[in-house]
C-alpha positions as CSV (number, residue, x, y, z in Angstrom):
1,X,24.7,-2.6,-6.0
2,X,21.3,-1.3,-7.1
3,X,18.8,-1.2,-4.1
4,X,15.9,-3.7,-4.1
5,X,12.6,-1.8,-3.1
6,X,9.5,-4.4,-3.1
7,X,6.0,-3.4,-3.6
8,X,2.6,-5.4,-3.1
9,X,-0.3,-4.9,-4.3
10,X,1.8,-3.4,-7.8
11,X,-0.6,-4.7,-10.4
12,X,-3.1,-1.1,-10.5
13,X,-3.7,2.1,-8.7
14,X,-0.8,3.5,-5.6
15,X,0.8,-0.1,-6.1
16,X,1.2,0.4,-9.6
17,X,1.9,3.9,-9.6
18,X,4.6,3.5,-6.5
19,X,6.1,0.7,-8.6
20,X,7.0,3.2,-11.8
21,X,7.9,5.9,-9.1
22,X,10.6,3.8,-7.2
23,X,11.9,2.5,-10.4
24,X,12.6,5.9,-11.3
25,X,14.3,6.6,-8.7
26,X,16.6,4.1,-9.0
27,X,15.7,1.1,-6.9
28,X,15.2,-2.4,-8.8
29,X,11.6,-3.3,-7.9
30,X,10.1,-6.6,-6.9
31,X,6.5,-5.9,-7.9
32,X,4.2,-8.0,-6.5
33,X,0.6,-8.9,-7.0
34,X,-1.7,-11.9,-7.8
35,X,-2.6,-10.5,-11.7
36,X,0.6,-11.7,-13.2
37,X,-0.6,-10.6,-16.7
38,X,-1.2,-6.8,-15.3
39,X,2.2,-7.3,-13.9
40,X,4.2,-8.1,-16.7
41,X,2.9,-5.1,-18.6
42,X,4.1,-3.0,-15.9
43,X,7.4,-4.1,-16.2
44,X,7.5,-3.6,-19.8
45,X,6.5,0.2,-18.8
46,X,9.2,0.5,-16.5
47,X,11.5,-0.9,-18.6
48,X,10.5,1.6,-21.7
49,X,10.9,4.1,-19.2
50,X,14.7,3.0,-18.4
51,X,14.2,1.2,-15.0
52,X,14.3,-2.1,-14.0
53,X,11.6,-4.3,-12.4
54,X,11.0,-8.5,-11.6
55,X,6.9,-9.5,-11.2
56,X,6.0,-11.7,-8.6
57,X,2.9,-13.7,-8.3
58,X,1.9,-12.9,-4.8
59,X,-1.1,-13.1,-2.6
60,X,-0.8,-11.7,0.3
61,X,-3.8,-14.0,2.1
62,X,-1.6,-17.1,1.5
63,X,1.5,-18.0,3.4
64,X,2.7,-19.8,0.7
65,X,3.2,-17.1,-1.3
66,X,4.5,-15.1,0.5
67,X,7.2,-16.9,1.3
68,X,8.0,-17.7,-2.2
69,X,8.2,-14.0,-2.6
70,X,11.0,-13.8,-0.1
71,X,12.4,-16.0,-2.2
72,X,12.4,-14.2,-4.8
73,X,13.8,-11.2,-2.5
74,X,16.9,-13.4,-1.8
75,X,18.0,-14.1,-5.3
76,X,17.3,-10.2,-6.1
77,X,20.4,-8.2,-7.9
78,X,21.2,-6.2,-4.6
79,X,20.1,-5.3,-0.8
80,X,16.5,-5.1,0.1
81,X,15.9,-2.0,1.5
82,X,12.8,-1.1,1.2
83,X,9.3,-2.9,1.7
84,X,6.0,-1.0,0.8
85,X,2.8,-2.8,1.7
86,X,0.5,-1.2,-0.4
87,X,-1.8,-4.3,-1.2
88,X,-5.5,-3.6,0.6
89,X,-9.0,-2.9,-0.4
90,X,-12.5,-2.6,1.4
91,X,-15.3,-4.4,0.0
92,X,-19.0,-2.7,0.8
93,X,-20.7,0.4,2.8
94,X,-23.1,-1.8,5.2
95,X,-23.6,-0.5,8.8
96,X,-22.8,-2.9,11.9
97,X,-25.8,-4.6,12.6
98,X,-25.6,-6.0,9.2
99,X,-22.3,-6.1,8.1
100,X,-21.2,-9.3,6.1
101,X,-18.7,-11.4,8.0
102,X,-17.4,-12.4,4.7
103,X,-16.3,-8.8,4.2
104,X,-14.7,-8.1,7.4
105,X,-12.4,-11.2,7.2
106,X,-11.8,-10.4,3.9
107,X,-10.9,-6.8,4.6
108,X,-8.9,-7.6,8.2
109,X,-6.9,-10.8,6.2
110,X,-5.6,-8.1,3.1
111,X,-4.6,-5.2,5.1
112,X,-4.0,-6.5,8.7
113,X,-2.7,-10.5,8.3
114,X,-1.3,-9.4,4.4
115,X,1.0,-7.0,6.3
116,X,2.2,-9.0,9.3
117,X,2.9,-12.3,6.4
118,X,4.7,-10.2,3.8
119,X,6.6,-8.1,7.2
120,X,7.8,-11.1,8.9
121,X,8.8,-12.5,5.9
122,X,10.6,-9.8,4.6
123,X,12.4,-8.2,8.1
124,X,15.5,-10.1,8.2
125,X,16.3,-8.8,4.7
126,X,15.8,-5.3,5.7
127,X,17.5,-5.4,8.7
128,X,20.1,-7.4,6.7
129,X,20.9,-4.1,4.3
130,X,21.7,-1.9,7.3
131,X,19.1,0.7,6.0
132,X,15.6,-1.0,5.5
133,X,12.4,0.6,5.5
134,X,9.1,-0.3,5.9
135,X,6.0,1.7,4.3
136,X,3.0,0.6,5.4
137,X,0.4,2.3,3.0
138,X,-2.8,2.8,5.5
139,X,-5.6,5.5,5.1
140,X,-7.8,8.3,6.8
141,X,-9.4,5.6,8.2
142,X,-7.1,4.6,9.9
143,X,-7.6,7.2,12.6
144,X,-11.4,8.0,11.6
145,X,-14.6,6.3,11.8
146,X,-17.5,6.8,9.6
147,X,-20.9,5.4,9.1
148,X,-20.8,2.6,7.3
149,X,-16.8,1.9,7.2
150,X,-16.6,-0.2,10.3
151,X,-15.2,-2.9,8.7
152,X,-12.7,-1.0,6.7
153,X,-12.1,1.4,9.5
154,X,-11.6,-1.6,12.0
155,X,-8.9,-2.7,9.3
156,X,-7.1,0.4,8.9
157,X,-7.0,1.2,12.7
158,X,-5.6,-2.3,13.1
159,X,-3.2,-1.5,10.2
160,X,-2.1,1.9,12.0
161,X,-1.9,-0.1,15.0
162,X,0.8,-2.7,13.6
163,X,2.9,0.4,12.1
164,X,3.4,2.0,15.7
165,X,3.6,-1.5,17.5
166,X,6.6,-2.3,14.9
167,X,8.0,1.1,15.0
168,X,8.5,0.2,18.7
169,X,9.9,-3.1,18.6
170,X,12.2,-2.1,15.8
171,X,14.2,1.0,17.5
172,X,17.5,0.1,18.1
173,X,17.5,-1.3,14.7
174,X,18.3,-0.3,11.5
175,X,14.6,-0.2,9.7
176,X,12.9,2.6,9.3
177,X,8.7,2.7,9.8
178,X,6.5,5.0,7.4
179,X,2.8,4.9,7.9
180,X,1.2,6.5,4.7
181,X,-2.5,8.1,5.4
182,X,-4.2,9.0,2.0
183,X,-8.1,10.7,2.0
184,X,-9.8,10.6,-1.1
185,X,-8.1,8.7,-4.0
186,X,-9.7,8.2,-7.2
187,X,-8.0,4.8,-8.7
188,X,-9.4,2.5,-11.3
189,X,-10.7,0.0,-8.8
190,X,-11.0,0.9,-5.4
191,X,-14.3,1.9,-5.4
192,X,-15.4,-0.9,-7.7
193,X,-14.2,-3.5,-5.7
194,X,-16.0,-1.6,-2.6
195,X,-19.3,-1.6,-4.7
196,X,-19.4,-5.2,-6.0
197,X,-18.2,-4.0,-9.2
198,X,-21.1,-1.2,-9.4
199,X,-19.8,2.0,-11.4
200,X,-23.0,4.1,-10.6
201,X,-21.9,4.1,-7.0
202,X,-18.2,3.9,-7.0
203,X,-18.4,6.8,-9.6
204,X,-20.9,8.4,-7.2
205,X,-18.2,8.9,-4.7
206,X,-16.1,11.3,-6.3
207,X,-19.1,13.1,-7.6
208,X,-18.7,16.9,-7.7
209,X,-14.7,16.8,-6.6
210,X,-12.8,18.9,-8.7
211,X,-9.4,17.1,-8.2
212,X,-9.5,14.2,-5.9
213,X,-5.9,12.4,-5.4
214,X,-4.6,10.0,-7.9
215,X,-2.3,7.3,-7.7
216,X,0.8,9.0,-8.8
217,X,0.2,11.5,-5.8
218,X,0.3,8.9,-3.0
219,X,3.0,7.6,-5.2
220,X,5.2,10.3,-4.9
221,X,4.6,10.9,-1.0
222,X,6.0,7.3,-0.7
223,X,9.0,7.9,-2.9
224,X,9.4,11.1,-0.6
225,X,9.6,9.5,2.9
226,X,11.8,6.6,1.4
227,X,14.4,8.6,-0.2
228,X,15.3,10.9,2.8
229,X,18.0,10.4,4.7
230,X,18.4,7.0,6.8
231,X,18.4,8.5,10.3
232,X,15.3,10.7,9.2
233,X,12.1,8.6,9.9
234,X,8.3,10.2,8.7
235,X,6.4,8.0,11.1
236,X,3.2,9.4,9.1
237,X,2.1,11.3,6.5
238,X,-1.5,12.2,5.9
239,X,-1.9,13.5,2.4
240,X,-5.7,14.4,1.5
241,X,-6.6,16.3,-1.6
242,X,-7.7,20.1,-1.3
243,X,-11.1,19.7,-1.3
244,X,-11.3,17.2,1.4
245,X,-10.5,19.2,4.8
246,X,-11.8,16.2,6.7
247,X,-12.9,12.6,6.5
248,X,-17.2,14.5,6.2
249,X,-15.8,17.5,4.7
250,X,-15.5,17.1,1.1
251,X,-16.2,20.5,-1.2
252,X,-18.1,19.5,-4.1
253,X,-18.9,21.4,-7.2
């Protein structure tokens, strides 16, 4: 039977690109996201491309939703064996002593609560196929503070924090954790949504970076540490682009 990879956060950027990437490689992908419309064109691109994909309205905020997504897991053409949590973001740059509440739940209920939900949820499937994996798509931040990323950093620690915890708990068992660390990405939206939808300072970021990462890079890391061998586990891979040698230490032209 054809293995059953899902992927959240699969309507743009790494989720998107992972999505293609897994389909490629064989496994049928439950691609999940709340932008259904975004979602069915991806499936139409997998598809053209000779691989087979199911969308799946998702939000990984609601319990709800998630659980109809396990649903959806249950009825899927073969054994789930692999989970990716890719959905995330970080909204605004504002130091601690006036950092918006609103954006630090926001930010800790996507990457921290929308991995524990769709984890739970999904855990006795893997562990059901004998050879699950989990991929929990972090960041440089993770391990890294910087001024003004408190919230996001707090996040992604918290995030990194989960993906050893679970790594623990799990051994014995038959499911595999990844923890994926990406630097400096350049996707459509992750620096838009950071910026409140300004493109003067998202684009501002990447200003002067020859070749930051794109999606299909992170992409293909992921595909990497879920294709080897079952009893080879890459707790994490940090994956930054050449001209970031650190989270300050960005070479720009």
């Amino acid at each position: 039977m054809t293995p059953v990879a899902i992927v959240t956060g699969a309507s743009s950027g790494i989720g998107a690109a992972t999505a293609r990437r897994l389909a490629a490689e064989g496994f049928h992908v439950l691609a999940a996201a709340r932008r259904t419309d975004r979602l069915a064109e991806l499936v139409e691109r997998i598809a053209a491309d000779g691989g087979t994909a199911t969308g799946v309205a998702c939000d990984v905020t609601s319990d709800e939703a998630v659980a109809g997504l396990a649903a959806t897991a249950q009825a899927a053409p073969g054994p789930v064996t692999l989970l990716v949590n890719n959905a995330g973001g970080a909204r605004g740059l504002d130091p601690v002593e006036s950092g918006s509440v609103a954006d630090w739940q926001w930010m800790y209920d996507v990457n921290v609560l929308g991995t524990l939900r769709v984890t739970k949820a999904l855990l006795p499937a893997l562990e059901a196929s004998g050879a699950g994996t989990v991929v929990i798509v972090s960041s440089t931040a993770g391990f890294t503070v910087y001024e003004g990323g408190g919230g996001y950093t707090a996040a992604k620690h918290a995030q990194t924090a989960v993906a050893g915890t679970l790594r623990l708990e799990l051994c014995g068992r038959p499911v595999r954790v990844v923890e994926i660390d990406p630097g400096m990405v350049r996707t459509d939206e992750f620096a838009m949504v950071r910026f409140a939808g300004d493109a003067d300072r998202a684009a501002a970021v990447y200003e002067g970076v020859a070749e930051p990462l794109v999606a299909d890079d992170v992409a293909d890391c992921i595909a990497w540490c879920a294709t080897r061998p079952q009893h080879v586990n890459v707790d994490r891979l940090v994956v930054r682009p050449l001209a970031q040698a650190a989270q300050h230490k960005v070479h720009r032209g």
